[in-house]
N, C-alpha and C positions, 0 to 999 in steps of 0.2 A: 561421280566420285572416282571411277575407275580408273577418266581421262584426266581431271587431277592428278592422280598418284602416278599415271603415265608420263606426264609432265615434268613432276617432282623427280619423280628417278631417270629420267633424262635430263635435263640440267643437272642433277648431282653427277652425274655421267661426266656430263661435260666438263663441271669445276673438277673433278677428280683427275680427268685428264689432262685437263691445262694444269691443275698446279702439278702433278709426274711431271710432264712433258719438259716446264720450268727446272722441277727440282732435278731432274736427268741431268739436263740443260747446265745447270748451275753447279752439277758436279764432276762435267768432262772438264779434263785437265785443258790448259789454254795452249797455242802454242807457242812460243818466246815470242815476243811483242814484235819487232822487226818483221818476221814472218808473219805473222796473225795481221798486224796492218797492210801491208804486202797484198796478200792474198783478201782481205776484204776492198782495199783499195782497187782491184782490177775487177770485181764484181760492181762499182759504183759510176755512174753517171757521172757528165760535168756537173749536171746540176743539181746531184745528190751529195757530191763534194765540197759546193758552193755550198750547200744546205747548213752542212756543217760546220761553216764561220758566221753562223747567223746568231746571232741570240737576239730575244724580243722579251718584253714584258708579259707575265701572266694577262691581265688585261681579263675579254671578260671569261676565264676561265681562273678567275683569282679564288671565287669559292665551289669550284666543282668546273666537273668538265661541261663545254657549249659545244654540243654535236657539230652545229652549225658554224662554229667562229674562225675569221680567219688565220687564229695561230693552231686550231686543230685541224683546221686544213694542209698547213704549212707540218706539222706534223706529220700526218697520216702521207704526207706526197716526198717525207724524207727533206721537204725543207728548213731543217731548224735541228741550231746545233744544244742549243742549250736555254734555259728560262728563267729568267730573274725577276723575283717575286713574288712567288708562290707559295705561299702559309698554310700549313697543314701534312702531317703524313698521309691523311688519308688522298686529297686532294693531289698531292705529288704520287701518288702510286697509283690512280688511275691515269692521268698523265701519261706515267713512264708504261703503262699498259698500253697505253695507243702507240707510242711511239715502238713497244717492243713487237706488240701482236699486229699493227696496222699497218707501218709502212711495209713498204718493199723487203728491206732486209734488216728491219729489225734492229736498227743501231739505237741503242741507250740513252736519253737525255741528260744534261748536267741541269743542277738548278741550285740558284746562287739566290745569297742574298747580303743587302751590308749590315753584318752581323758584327758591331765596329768596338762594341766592347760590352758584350753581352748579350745574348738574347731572350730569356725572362727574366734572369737573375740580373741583374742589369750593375754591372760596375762604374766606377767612376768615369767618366768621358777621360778620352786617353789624354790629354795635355795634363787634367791631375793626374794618371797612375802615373806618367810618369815622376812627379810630383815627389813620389814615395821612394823613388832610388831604389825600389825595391825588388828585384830584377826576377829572384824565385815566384815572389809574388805574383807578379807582371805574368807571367809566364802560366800561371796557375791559373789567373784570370782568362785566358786565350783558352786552355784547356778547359774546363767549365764549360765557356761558349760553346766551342763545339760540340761538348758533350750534350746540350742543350739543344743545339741546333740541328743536329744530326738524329738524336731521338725525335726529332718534328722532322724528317726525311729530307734536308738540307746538305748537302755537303762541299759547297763552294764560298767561301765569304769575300767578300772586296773588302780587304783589310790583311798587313796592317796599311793605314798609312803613314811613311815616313818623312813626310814633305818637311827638310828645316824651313824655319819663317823668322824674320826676325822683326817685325811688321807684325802687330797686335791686330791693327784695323780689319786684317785680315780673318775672316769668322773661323774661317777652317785651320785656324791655330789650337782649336778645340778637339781637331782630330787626329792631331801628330803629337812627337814628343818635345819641341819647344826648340831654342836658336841652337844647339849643341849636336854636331856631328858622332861625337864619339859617345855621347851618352843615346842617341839618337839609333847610334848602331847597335850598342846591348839590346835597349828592347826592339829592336828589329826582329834580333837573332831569336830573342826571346818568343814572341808572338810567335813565329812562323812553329819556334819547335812548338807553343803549345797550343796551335791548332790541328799541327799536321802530324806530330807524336815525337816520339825519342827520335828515330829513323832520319828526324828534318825533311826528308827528301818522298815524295807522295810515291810509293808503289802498290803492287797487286798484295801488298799482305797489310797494310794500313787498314789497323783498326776500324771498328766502324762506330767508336768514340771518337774518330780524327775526321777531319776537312781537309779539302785544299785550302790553301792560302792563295790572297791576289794581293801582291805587293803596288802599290800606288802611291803618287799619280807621276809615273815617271816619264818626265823628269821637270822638277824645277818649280812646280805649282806655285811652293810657298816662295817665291821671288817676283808676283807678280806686285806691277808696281801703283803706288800709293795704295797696298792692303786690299786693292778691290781685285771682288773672286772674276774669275777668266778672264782676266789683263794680261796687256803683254808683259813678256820677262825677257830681259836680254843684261847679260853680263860676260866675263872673259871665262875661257875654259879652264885656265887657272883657278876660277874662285870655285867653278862644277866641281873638278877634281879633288879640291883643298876642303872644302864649306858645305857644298852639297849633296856631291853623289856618295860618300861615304856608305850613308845610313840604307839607299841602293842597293851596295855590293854587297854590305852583310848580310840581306835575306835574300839575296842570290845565294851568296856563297851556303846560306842556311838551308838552300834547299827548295827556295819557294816554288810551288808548283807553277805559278801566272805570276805574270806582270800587266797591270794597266798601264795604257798610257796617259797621260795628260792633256788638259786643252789649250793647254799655254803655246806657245814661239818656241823652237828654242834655234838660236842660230838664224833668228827671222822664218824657219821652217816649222808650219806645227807639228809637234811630237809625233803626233799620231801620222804623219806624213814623212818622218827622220830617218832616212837610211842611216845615216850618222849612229845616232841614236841609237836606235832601233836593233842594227845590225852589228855596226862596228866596234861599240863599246858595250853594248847586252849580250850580243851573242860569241862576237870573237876577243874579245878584251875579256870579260866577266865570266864567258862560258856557259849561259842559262842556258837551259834546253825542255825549258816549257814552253805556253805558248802564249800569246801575247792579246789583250784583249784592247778593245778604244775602253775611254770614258760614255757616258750616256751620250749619243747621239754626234758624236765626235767625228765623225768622217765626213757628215754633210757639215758640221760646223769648217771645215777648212773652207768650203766654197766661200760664205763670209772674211775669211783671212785674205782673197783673192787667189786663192789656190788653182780654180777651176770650176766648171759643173763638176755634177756629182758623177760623171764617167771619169773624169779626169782625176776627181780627187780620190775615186775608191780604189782607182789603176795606183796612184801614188802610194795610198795606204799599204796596201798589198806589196808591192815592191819594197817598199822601205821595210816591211818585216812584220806589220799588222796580221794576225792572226784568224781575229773574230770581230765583228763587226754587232757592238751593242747598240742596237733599238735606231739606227741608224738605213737598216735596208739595202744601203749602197749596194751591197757587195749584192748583193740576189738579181736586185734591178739592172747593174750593168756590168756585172764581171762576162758574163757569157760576149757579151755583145763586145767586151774588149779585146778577149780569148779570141774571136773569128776576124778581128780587124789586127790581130798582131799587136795591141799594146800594152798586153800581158803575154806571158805562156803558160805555156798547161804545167810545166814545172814551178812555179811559183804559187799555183793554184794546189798542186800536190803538196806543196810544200807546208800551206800553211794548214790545209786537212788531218795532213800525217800527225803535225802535233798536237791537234785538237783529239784527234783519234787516240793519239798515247795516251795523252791526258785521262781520258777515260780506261784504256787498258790501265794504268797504275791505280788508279780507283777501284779499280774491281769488277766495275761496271759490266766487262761484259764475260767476265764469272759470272755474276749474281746482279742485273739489271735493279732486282728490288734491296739491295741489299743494307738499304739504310733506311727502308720501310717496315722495321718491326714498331708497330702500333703498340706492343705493351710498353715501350720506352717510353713513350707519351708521358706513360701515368706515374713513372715512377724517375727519371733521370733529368726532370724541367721543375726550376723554382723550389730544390731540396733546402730540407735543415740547414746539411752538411753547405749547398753553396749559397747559400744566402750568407750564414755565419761569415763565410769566405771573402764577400762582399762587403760584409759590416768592418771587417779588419781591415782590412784593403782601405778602404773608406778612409779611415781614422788615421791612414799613414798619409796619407795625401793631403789632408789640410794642412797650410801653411801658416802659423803664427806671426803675424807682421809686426806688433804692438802690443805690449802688455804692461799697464803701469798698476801694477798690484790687485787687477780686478779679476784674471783667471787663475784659477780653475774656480765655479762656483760653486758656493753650496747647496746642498739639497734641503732649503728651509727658506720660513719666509711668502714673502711676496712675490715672483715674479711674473713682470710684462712680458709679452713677446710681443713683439710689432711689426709689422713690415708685407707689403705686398707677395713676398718669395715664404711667409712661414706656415701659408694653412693650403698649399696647391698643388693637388697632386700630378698636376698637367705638367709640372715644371721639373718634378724631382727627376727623372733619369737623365736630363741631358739630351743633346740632339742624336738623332739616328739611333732611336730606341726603338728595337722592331715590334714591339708588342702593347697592349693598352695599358695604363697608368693607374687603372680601376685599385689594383690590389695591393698599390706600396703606398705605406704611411710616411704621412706628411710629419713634418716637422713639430707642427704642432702639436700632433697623436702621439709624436717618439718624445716630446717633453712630458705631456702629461702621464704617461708609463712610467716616464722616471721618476717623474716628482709623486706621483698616486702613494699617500698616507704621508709625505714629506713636507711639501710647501704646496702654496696656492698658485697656481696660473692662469692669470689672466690674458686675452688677445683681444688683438683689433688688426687689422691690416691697416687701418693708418692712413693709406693712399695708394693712387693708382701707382703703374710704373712711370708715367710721364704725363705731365701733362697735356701734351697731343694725342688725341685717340687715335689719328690718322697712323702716327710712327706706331703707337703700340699696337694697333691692330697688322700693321704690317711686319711687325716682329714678333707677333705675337704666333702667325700660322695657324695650325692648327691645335696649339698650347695655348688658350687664353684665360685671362684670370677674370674674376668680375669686377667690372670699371664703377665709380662710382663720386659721388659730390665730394671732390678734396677738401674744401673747405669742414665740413661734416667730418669726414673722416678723421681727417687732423686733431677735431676737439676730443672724439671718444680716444683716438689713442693717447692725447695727453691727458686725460680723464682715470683713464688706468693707471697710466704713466706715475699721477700724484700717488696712489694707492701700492704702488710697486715698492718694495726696495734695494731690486733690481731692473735692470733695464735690459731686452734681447732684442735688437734690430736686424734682421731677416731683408736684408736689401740687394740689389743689384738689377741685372739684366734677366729678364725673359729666356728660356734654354734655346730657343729658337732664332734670340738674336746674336749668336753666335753658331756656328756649322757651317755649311755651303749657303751660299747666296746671302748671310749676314754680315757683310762689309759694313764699317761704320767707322765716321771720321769725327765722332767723337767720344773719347771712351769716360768721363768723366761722370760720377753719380748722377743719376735723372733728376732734374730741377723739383718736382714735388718731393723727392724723396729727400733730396739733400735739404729743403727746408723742413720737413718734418724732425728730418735727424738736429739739425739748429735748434729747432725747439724744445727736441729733449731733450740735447744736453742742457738747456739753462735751465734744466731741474735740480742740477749738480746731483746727479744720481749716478752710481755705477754702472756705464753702459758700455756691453758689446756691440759691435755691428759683425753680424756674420754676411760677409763678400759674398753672393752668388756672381758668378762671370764664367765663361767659356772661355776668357783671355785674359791676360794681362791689362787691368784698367789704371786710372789714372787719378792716385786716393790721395795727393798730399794735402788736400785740405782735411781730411779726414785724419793724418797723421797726424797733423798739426793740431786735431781738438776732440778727437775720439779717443777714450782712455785705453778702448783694447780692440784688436781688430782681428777676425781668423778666416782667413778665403778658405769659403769651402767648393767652390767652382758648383760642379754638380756632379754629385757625388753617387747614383746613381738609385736602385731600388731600397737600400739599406740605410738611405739620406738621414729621416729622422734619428733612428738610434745610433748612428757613427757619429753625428754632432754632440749630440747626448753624452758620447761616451768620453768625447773629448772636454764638453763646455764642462762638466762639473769634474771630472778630475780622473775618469776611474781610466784611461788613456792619456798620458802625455803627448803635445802633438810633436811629428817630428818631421812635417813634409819641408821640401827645399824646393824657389823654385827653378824652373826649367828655362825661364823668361825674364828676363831684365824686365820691370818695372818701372815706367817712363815718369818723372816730376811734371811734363808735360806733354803734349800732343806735338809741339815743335821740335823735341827731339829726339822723336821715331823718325827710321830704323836708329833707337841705340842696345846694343848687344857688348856680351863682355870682352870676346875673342876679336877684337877689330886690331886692323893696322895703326900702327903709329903715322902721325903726319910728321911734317918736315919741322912743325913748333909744335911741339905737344906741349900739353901744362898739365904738370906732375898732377896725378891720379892723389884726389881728393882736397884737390885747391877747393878754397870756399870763396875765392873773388876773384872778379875778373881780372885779364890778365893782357892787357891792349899788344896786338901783334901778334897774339898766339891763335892756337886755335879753337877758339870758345868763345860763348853767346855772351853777349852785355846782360839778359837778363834770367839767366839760369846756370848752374853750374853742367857741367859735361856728365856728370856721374847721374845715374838712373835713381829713383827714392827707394830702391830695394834692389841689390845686385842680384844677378844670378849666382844660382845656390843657397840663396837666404833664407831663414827660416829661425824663429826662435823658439823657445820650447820652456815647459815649466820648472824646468832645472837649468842649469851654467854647466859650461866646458870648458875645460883648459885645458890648454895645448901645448904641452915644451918646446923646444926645439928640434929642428930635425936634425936626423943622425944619418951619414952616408957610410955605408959600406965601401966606399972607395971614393974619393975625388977626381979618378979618370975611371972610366968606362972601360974594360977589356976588349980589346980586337974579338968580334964577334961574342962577346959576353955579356956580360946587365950588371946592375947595381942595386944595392935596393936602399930605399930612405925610410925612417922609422920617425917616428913622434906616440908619445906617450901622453892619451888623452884622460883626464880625471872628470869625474862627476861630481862638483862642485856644491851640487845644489841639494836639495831634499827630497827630490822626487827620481826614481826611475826611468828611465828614461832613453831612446836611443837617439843616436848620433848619426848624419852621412860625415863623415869624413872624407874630403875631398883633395887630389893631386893635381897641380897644372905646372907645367910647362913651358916654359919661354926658351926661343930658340936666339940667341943674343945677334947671333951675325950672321945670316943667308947669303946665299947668291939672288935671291929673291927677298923682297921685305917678309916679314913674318909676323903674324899675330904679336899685340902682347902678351897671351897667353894662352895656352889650351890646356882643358879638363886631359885627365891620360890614366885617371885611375879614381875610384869611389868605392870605400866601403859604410856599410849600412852598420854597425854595430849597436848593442846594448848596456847600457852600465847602470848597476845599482847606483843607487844615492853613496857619494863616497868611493866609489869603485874606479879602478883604474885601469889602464888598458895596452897595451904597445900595436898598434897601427904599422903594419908595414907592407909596403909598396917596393913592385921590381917592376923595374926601369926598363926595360926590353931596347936596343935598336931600332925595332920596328915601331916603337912608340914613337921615336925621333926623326922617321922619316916624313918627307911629305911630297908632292909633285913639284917641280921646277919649272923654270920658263920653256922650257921644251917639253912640259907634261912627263918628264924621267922621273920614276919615284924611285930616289937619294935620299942618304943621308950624310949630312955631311959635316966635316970635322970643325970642332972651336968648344967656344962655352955655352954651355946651358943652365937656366937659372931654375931652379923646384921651389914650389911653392905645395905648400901644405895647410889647409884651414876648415871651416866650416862654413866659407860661401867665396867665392871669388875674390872678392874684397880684404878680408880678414883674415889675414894667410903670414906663414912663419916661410922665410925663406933661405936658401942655402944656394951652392953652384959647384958646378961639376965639367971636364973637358969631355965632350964625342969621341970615340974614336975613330979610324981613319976612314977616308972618302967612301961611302960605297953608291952603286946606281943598278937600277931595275931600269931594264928598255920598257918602252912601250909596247905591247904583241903588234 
């Protein structure tokens, strides 16, 4: 017993001392960052510096530490800068104990994860929020995340990403904000502030409700071509500068703490290998001064590009301006051996350390190594009231109304069907790149029968599989699958109910899975079992919804053409059931817009709103063809839903616009006004939308560009004055020398509630001005 209590009070000895020792530790002041990396950098090894551009996958130290494994080896030996994918606080703070008390000298771990729009509270997949136009929203939703993700002992996310796409086929259109650069750059700026705080910019006093940010995949992802994920991308720098890098510069400019690279080409060079890139336009153009990480595995994938072995291509990476080397190993395996042959130098090895090193001085990190390890956050700051509610609103702003011919909003009475593959599965409702299990959010089904319990009856069937290949669905399905089963059978009980209904809810689309990374698909049209199901019950002549599930932009004209009412709710994420709810019967008007032109067909993707005019153009919204011009024999030019569209349960009307001046002041603005009414009998909010034509370049110029949005609200009846200032810097753009000018003539304003349906006016620039290139 004696030697018991002898025990006991030496181990309490011990924990009393290390946590002093810690708390001491964690409350001597630092010394300004420059100096503090300085002087830890001359205490460090080559290949304790090399250590620290590694990052690896938790792997098998995913649910507890393996004495034995080789990334706690790589650990305890000072090889390993940072860890991605590693779930749990407690799990992460024995971790950052090995790496603080074990190695050599004690340097901090970072641990990341893709926390891409939510992590238990789980929000809409980012192509809906964007959806919402709603930019404080937007913003709220990033802040939540982190607050979530950092009470589970996280503090790095790979997110946001900004990748334009104008190319649907492409899955990972699910995880950016859709074809628009300027709308693309709001929630940039947005995200970054709200995972890394007011501040924007990650330092040593950043909250420990804040993240870093990794802004990605720069540069150019969403350009790969024909939609499939890590294809090559190649176009002129013109169209970078004008179309792409936009959305880029803003969560630079916002602060972001990381940048990932991409797996794409760009200039025939892979990113991850771009001095260009990397250097000239991130770091001396744009100014970042974080630090720069690959994609998964992205340094050995250039060997595949014909880049090199992997000496050659990690020497490349590093020189062009790569930082840290994700799950790829290059840089451990042969930086040293490049270093003693001369095809690196030890400056360029310093170089990329130092900012890896900051990275964590701004974090806190080596303040307080555990410092995003309080365990009571756990219990009380993941899956709240308060963010859940936040989620369910969000939600309901993001669905887009395509179609309504007198069937929405429905009542809470009655008979109704639900039908559909997508309405009873909870494997489906958050969307792809959901980091947490699906067990605890209600299905769609759960969040009808809530609403309708002592109102109406509902009945379900699922109806049918997603397709009828099990081979596709199984491989879209990953690790989301629904239960497959006899369509023929299936079909009769959903039209069984169907009779019995006197409403209709069809719950259809794609899998959450066949849409993200690696769900490329070249054809986006409703899945054959389902579009016959859906055939059949229309010829009930009954009132029927189809609610859209899709991660993109699909391809619904037959559905236009013979569904009375349609509302894409994408995926919408843990709050999925009761945000549809809240819309399908009326107690929420919908008001999302989208982000993405809507293709009539699959032959004519890429089309986007902001494109050039050709040499014969055939005036926007011809309905026949037009021999000589530049359009199909058998479809029109125009998309079956422009960008920005969206209809809602009430009417808008829009006057005219009103210019505060007809010329533009030498270095001054204009502002344009329109007075929007509420037409209709429901409440309701509005995006209000501004675009811009630039009539005569020294370069061709868009038909048009987005250059201002607001989100407004109007009673039923209510009316409103909209007004927008014109800025200079709205009207400028890069030139054929990459000079961002702007320059003098007419400009056309357009004002409306989607691209398409716009009141327009015109105005003169005024005089010449030019930005060099740095």
């Amino acid at each position: 017993m004696k030697r018991l209590l002898l025990l006991v009070t030496v181990a309490l000895s011990v924990i009393m001392s290390f946590a002093a020792k810690n708390k001491k530790k964690a409350q001597q002041p630092l010394k300004p960052m420059n100096e503090f990396v300085t002087e830890l950098m001359g205490k460090m090894t080559v290949q304790e510096k090399i250590g620290q551009l590694n990052l690896l996958p938790s792997g098998d130290i995913q649910t507890g530490v393996s004495e034995n494994s080789s990334v706690s080896e790589a650990i305890r030996n000072g090889g390993l800068g940072a860890i991605l994918n590693l779930k749990g606080v407690e799990n992460i703070q024995k971790v950052q104990q090995m790496a603080v008390e074990e190695s050599r000298l004690g340097i901090p771990l970072i641990f990341g994860m893709d926390v891409i729009h939510g992590y238990e509270t789980i929000f809409p997949i980012p192509l809906a929020l964007a959806c919402s136009w709603d930019i404080p929203a937007i913003e709220q939703s990033a802040r939540i995340a982190a607050k979530e993700a950092t009470a589970d002992g996280l503090f790095w996310t790979y997110s946001p990403m900004v990748d334009i796409s104008i190319d649907p086929r492409w899955g990972r259109v699910a995880e950016g904000a859709g074809e628009d650069p300027f709308l693309g750059s709001r929630i940039a700026e947005a995200m970054v502030r709200g995972y890394q705080g007011k501040l924007s910019t990650i330092n040593s006093q950043l909250s420990t409700d804040n993240m870093m940010a990794c802004l990605k995949h720069y540069a150019l992802y969403g350009g790969s071509e024909a939609g499939r994920d890590y294809n090559t991308v190649d176009m002129s720098r013109i169209r970078m500068y004008n179309q792409y890098f936009p959305p880029y510069k803003a969560a630079v400019e916002a602060g972001v703490g990381s940048v990932m690279s991409s797996f794409n080409t760009v200039d025939y060079v892979p990113a991850t290998g771009n001095r260009w890139l990397l250097t000239d336009v991130l770091r001396q153009q744009w100014k970042f001064d974080g630090f720069v990480v690959t994609d998964y595995g992205a340094i050995n994938e250039m060997m595949n590009h014909g880049m090199g072995n992997q000496q050659q291509v990690a020497a490349l990476a590093l020189k062009a301006g790569t930082d840290m080397d994700m799950c790829s190993e290059a840089f451990t395996v042969t930086l040293e051996k490049s270093l003693q042959e001369g095809k690196i130098t030890m400056e360029e090895i310093d170089q990329a350390c130092r900012r890896v090193l900051e990275a964590k001085y701004k974090l806190g990190l080596f303040h307080d190594p555990y410092r995003y390890c309080d365990k009571k956050r756990r219990a009380s700051d993941i899956y709240t009231a308060e963010h859940r509610e936040a989620a369910r609103n969000l939600a309901a702003e993001t669905f887009v109304l395509l179609k309504n011919n007198h069937v929405l909003p429905l009542k809470k009475q009655g008979t109704i069907a639900l039908i559909g593959p997508l309405a009873d599965t909870k494997n489906n409702i958050p969307g792809s790149w959901a980091p947490t299990a699906t067990y605890q959010y209600p299905t769609l089904r759960e969040g009808m029968q809530k609403a309708l319990e002592g109102k109406a009856t509902l009945l379900y069937a699922q109806g049918s599989n997603i397709c009828r290949d099990s081979v596709l669905q199984a491989d879209g399905s990953f690790y989301r699958s629904i239960p497959r089963g006899d369509d023929a059978m299936m079909k009769q009980d959903a039209l069984a109910i169907a009779r019995k209904a006197d409403v209709i809810v069809c719950a259809m689309g794609e899998l959450q899975e066949m849409s993200g990374e690696c769900a490329s698909r070249s054809d986006l049209e409703l899945f054959d079992v389902q579009r016959e199901l859906l055939e059949e019950l229309l010829k009930l002549n009954k009132p029927l919804v189809l609610l859209n599930f899709a991660g993109r932009p699909t391809v619904l004209t037959w559905e236009q053409q013979h569904v009375p009412a349609i509302l894409n709710v994408w995926f919408a994420g843990s709050e999925t059931g009761d945000a549809i709810c809240d819309v399908l019967f009326g107690d929420k008007s919908p008001s999302g817009k989208l982000t993405m032109s809507m293709p009539q067909n699959m032959g004519q993707i890429p089309v986007y709103y902001n494109h050039l005019n050709t040499g014969r153009p055939v005036e926007e919204g011809t309905q026949k063809f037009v021999k000589f011009q530049s359009n199909y024999l058998d479809v029109r030019n125009e998309p079956l839903y422009p960008f920005g569209y969206g209809l809602s349960y009430t009417t808008f009307e829009y006057s005219d616009i009103t210019l505060s001046s007809e010329q533009m002041p030498a270095n001054g603005s204009i502002t344009a006004s329109v007075t929007i009414k509420n037409t209709g009998n429901y409440d309701a909010d509005e995006v209000v939308q501004l675009y811009i034509r630039d009539v005569v370049g020294s370069i061709s110029r868009p038909v048009k560009e987005l250059k201002g949005f607001q989100r407004i609200h109007l009673k039923a009846g209510e009316s409103h004055v909209v007004t927008f200032t014109i800025t200079p810097d709205l009207l400028k753009f890069y030139d054929y020398n990459l000079n961002y000018v702007l320059e003098p003539g007419e400009f056309e304003v357009m004002i409306g509630p989607n691209c398409r349906d716009v009141k327009k006016t015109e105005f003169i620039s005024p005089s010449y001005h030019m930005t060099k290139m740095n």
